[in-house]
C-alpha positions in Angstrom: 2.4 34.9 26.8 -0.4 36.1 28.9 -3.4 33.8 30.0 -6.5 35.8 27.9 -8.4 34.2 30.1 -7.5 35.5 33.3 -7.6 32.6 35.3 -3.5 32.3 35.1 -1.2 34.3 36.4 2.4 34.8 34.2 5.4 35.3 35.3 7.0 39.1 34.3 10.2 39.2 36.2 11.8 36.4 38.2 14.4 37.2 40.9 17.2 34.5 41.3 17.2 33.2 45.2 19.6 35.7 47.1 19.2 38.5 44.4 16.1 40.7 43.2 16.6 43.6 46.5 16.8 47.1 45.4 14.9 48.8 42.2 14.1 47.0 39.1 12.8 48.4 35.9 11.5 46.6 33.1 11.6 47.9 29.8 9.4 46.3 26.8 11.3 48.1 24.2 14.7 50.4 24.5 12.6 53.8 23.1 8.5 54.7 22.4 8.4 52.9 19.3 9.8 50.0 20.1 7.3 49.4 23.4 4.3 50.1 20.5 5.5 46.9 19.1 6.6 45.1 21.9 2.9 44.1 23.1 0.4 42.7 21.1 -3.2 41.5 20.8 -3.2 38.2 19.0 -6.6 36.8 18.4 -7.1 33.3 17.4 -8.3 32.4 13.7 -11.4 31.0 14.9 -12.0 34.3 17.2 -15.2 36.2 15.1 -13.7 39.6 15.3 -15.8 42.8 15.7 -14.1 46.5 14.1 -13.2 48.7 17.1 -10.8 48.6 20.2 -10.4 45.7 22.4 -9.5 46.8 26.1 -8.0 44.6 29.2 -7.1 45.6 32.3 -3.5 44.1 33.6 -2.7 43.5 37.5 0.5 43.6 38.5 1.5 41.5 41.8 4.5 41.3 43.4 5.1 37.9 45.2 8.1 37.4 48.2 8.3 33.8 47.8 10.8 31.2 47.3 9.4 28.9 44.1 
């Protein structure tokens, strides 16, 4: 789950120590449909909610680091 605030950064995809070189690809879904369902907007019950589309913007990082 992502931090809706912002102020967290979560964890994706997590390399094992001595593995991750080379390409990776990460899927949320195995076809179009399945990636529709895959992410989702969930907005608390005590969030007053307003008719139209909500937007975010996601950053991606990638990190070389042991943890």
């Amino acid at each position: 789950m992502l931090d809706a605030t912002g102020e967290n950064a979560s964890d994706v995809i997590v390399a094992k120590a001595g593995t991750g070189a080379g390409t990776w690809v990460n899927t949320f879904g195995t076809d179009t449909e399945q990636a529709r369902k895959s992410i989702q907007v969930i907005l608390p019950k005590e969030t007053k909610k307003q008719a139209g589309h909500y937007r975010t913007t996601l950053t991606w990082e990638m990190i070389d680091s042991p943890y």
